[in-house]
C-alpha positions in Angstrom: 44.1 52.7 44.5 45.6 56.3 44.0 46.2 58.3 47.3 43.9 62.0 46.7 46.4 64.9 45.8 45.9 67.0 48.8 48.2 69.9 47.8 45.8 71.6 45.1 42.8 72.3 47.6 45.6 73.2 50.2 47.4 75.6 47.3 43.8 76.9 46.1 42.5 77.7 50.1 45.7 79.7 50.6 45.7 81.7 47.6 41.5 82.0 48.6 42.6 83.8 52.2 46.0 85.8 51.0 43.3 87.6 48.4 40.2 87.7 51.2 43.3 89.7 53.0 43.3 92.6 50.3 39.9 92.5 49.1 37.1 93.8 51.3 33.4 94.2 50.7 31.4 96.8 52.7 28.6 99.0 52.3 28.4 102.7 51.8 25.4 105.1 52.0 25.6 108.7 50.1 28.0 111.0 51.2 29.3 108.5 53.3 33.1 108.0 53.8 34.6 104.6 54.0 38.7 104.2 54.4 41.0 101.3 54.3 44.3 101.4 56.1 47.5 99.8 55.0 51.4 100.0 55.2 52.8 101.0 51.7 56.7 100.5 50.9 58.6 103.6 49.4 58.7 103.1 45.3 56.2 100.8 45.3 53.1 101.1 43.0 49.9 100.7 44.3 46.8 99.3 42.4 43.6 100.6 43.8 40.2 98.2 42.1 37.1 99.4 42.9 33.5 97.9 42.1 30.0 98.0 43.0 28.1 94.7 43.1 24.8 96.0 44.3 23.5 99.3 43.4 21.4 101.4 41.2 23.1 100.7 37.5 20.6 102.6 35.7 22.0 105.3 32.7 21.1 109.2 34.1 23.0 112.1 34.0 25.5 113.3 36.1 25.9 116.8 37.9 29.3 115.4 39.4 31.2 112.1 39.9 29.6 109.3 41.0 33.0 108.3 43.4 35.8 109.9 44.6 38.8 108.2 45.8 41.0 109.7 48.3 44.3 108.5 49.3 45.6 110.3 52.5 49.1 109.9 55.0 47.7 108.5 58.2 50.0 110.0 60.2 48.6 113.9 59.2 45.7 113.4 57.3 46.8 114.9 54.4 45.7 114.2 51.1 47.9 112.5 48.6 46.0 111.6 45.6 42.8 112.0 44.8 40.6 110.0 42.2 37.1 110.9 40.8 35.0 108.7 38.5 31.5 108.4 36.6 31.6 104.3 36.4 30.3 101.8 38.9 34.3 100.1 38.8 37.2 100.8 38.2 41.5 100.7 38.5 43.6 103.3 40.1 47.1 103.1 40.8 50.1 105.6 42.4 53.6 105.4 43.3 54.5 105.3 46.9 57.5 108.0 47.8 57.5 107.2 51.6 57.1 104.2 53.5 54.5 104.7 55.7 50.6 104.4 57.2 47.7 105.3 54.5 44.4 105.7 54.4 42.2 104.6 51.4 38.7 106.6 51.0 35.8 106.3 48.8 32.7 109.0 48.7 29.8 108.4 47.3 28.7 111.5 45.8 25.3 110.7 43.2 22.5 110.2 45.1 21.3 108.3 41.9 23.6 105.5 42.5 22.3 105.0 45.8 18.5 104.4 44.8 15.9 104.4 47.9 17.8 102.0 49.7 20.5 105.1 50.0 23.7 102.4 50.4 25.1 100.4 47.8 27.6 97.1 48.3 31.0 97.8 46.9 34.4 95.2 46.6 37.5 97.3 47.3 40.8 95.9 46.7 44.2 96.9 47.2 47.8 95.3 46.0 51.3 96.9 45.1 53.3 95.6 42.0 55.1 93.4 44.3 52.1 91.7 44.8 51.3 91.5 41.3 54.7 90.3 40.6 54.5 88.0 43.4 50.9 86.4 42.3 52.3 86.7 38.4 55.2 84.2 39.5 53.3 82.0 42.0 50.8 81.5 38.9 53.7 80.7 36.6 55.4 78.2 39.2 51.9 76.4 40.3 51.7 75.9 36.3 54.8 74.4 35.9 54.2 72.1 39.2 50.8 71.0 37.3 52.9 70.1 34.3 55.0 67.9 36.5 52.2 66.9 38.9 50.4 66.1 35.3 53.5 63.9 34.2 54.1 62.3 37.6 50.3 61.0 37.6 50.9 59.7 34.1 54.1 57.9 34.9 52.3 56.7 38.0 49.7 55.1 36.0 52.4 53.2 33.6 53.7 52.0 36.9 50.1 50.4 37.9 49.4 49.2 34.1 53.2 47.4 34.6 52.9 46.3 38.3 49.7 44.8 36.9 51.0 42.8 33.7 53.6 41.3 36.6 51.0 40.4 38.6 49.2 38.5 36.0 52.1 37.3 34.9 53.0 36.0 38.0 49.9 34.2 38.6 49.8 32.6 34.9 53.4 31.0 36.2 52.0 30.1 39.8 49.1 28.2 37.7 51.2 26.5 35.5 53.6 25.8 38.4 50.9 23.6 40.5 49.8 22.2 36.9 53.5 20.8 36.5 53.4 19.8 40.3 50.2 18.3 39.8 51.0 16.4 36.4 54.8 15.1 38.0 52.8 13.8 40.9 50.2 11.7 38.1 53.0 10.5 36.5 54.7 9.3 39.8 51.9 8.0 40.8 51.4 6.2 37.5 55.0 4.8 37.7 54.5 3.2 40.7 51.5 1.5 40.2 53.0 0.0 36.6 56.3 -0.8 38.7 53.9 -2.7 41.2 52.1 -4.2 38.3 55.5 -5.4 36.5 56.5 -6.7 39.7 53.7 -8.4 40.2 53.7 -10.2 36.5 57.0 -10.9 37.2 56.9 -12.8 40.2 53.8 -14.6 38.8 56.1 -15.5 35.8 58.5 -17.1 38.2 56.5 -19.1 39.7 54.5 -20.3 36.6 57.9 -21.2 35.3 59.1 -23.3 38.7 56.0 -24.5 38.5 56.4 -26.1 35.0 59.5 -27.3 35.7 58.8 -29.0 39.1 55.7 -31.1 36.6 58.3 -31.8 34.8 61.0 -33.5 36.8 57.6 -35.5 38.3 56.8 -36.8 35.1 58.1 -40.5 34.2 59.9 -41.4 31.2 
C-alpha cells in the first residue's frame, strides 16, 4: 500500500499563508481612509492590486474617481505617489528610491459605489518584483519536482507490478516444491512396500523350494 505524499498539502498550505501575509481584506465606508504599512527595499518595484468583492457594481456616471490610492513615507507623511481610478479593480506599481517605512491608502470617493449600506469589502494586495520573481521561480521549481514526483510514483508502481510477479513466482516454485516433496515421498513409500513385497515372495520361494526338495529326498526309489 502506497504511503500519502504529504509534501503537496504541506507546499500548498505554505504558499496559502505567505500570500494571506500580503493580501488583506477589509472594509471601507465613503470618504473613508484605510492604509497598509510595509518595509519597501530601495530599487525595488512595487505592485499595488486592488479589488472590490462586494459593492455597488452598477454603470452611473462619475463626477470624480471612484478610488484614490495614496502611497506616503511613514516617517513624514509625505506623499509619494498617488493613484486615481474609475474601476472597481485594479494594478498599480512604483519604484522604490529609499529603503524605508510606507504607508499604502485607499479613499473612497463615489458615494455611488458605496450604495445604502455606505461600506464596500475590498482585497488589497501588495508584492515587489522580488516577490514576483521569487513566486515566478518557486512555481517553476514545484513543476519540475511534480515532473519528478510524477516519474518517481511511476517507477514506484513498476517496482510493485515487479515485486509482485516475484511474489507469485515464488509461490508457483514453493507449490511445486512441496508437490516434488510430496510425489518423492509416494514413491519412497511405494518402494518400500514393493521391497517388502519382493522380499516377502522371495523368502516364500525359498521355502517352497526346501520344501520340494526335503519331499524329495523322503521319497523311496
Amino acid at each position: 500500500m502506497k504511503k500519502p505524499n504529504l509534501f503537496l498539502p504541506i507546499y500548498f498550505l505554505f504558499l496559502t499563508f505567505l500570500k494571506k501575509i500580503s493580501c488583506i481584506t477589509r472594509n471601507l465606508h465613503y470618504l473613508e481612509e484605510k492604509c497598509v504599512l510595509s518595509d519597501f527595499y530601495s530599487k525595488s518595484n512595487i505592485i499595488i492590486t486592488f479589488n472590490v468583492t462586494e459593492g455597488n457594481f452598477k454603470v452611473h456616471e462619475f463626477n470624480g474617481p471612484r478610488f484614490v490610492i495614496n502611497i506616503y513615507k511613514k516617517e513624514n507623511n509625505k506623499l509619494i505617489k498617488n493613484y486615481e481610478t474609475k474601476k472597481t479593480y485594479g494594478k498599480f506599481s512604483f519604484n522604490v528610491e529609499r529603503t524605508g517605512h510606507y504607508k499604502v491608502c485607499i479613499i473612497g470617493k463615489d458615494s455611488m459605489t458605496f450604495g445604502q449600506q455606505r461600506y464596500i469589502i475590498f482585497d488589497f494586495d501588495m508584492e515587489s518584483n522580488l516577490d514576483v520573481k521569487q513566486r515566478v521561480n518557486q512555481s517553476a521549481n514545484f513543476k519540475e519536482f511534480e515532473k519528478v514526483n510524477q516519474k518517481m510514483e511511476f517507477i514506484n508502481d513498476k517496482v510493485e507490478q515487479i515485486e509482485s510477479m516475484q511474489n507469485f513466482a515464488n509461490t508457483i516454485e514453493n507449490n511445486f516444491s512441496q508437490n516434488q516433496i510430496k510425489t518423492s515421498r509416494r514413491i519412497a513409500q511405494i518402494s518400500i512396500i514393493q521391497i517388502v513385497i519382493i522380499f516377502c515372495v522371495g523368502i516364500y520361494h525359498v521355502y517352497a523350494i526346501k520344501s520340494m526338495f526335503k519331499d524329495k529326498i523322503n521319497l523311496p526309489f
